[in-house]
C-alpha positions as a LaTeX table, in Angstrom:
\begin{tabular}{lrrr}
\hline
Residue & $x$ (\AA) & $y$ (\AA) & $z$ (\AA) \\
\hline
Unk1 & 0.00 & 0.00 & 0.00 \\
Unk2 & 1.63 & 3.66 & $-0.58$ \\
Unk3 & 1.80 & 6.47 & 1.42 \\
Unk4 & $-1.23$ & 9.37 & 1.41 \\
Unk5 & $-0.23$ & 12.25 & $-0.95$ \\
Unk6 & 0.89 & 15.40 & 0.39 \\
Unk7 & $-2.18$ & 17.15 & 0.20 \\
Unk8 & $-3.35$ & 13.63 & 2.59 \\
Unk9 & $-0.86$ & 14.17 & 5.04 \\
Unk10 & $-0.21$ & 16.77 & 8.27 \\
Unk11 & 3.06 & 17.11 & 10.29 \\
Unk12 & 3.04 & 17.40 & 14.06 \\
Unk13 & 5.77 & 18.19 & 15.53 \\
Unk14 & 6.11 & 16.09 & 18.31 \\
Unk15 & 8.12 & 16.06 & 21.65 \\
Unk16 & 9.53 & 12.47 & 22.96 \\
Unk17 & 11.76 & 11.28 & 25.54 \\
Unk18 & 13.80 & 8.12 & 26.19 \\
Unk19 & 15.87 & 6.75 & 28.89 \\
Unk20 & 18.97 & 9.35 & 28.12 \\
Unk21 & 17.30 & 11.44 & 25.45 \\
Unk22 & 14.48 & 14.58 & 24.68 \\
Unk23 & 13.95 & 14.57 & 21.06 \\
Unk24 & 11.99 & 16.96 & 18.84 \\
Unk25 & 11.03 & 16.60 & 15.52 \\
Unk26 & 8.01 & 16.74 & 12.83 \\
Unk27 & 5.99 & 13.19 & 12.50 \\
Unk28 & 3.90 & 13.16 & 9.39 \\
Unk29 & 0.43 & 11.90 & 9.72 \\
Unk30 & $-2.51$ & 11.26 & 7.40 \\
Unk31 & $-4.26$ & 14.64 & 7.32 \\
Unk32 & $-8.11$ & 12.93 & 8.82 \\
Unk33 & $-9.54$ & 9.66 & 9.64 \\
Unk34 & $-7.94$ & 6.79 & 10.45 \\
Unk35 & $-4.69$ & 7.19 & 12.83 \\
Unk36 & $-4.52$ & 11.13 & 11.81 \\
Unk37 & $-4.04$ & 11.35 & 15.68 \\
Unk38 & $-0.61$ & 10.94 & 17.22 \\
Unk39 & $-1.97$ & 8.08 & 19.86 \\
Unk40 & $-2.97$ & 6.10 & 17.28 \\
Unk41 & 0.60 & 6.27 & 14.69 \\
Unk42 & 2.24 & 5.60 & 17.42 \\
Unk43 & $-0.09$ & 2.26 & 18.79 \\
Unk44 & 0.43 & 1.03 & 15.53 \\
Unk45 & 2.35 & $-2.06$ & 15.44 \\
Unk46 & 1.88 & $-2.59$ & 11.47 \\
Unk47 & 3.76 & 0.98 & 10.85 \\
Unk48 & 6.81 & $-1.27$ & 12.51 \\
Unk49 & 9.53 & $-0.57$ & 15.12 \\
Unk50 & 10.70 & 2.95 & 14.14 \\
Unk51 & 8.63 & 6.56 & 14.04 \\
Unk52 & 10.63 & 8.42 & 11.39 \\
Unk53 & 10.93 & 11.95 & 12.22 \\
Unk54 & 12.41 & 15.05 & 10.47 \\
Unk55 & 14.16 & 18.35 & 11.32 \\
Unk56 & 15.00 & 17.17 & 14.41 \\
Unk57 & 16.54 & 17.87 & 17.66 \\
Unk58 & 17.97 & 15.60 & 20.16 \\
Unk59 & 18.95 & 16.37 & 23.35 \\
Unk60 & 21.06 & 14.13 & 25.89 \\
Unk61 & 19.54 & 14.57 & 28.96 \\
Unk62 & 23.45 & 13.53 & 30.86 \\
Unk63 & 25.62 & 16.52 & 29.46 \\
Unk64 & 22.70 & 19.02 & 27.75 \\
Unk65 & 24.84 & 18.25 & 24.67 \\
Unk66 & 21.95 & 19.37 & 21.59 \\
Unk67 & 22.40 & 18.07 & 17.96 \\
Unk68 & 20.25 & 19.06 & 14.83 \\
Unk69 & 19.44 & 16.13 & 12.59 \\
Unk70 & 17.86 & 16.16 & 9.29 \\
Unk71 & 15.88 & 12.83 & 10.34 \\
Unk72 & 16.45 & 10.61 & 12.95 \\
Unk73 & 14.61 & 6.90 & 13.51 \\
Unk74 & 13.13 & 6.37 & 16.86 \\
Unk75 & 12.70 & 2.44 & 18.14 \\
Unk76 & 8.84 & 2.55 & 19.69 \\
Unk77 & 10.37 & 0.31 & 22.32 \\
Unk78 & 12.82 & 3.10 & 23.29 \\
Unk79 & 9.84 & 5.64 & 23.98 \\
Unk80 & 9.24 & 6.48 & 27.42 \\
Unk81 & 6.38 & 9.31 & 26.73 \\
Unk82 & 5.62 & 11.43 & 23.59 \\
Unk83 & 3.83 & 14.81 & 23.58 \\
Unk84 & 2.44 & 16.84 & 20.07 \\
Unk85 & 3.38 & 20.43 & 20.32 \\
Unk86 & 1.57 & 21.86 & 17.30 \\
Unk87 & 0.56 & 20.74 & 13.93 \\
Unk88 & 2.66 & 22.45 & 11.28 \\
Unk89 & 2.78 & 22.34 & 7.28 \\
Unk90 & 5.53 & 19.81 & 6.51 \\
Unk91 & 9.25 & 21.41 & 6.01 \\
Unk92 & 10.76 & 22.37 & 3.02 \\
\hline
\end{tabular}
């Protein structure tokens, strides 16, 4: 099955954190309907392991160190809690 079309899709930017990092970054969701909300993208299994997430900032949460990443992959099993910010238009 392929992805929705641009004009089918929304980007949240979303906040996460894991065991030794914060992480920022824009998650791009169908625009409406089924799993347009964050709760549900993430729940789903058949997506598999990784959110993919662009223009993105990681934080460690040891040192404070902060490093800008076009995308980063996330392991779902690595998430300890995930917040949406805002929903934006997608980057350029």
């Amino acid at each position: 099955m392929s992805e929705a079309g641009n004009g089918e899709q929304r980007c949240a930017r979303v906040r996460l954190e894991a065991a030794r990092y914060r992480i920022e970054g824009h998650l791009t969701l169908p625009r409406d309907g089924y799993r347009s909300r964050v709760s549900d993208y993430l729940n789903a299994t058949q997506r598999g392991p990784f959110l993919s997430l662009s223009d993105v900032t990681v934080q460690s949460l040891d040192d404070g160190k902060v490093e800008q990443h076009p995308f980063l992959a996330v392991s779902r099993s690595q998430i300890v809690f995930l917040v949406e910010l805002d929903t934006e238009p997608p980057p350029p």
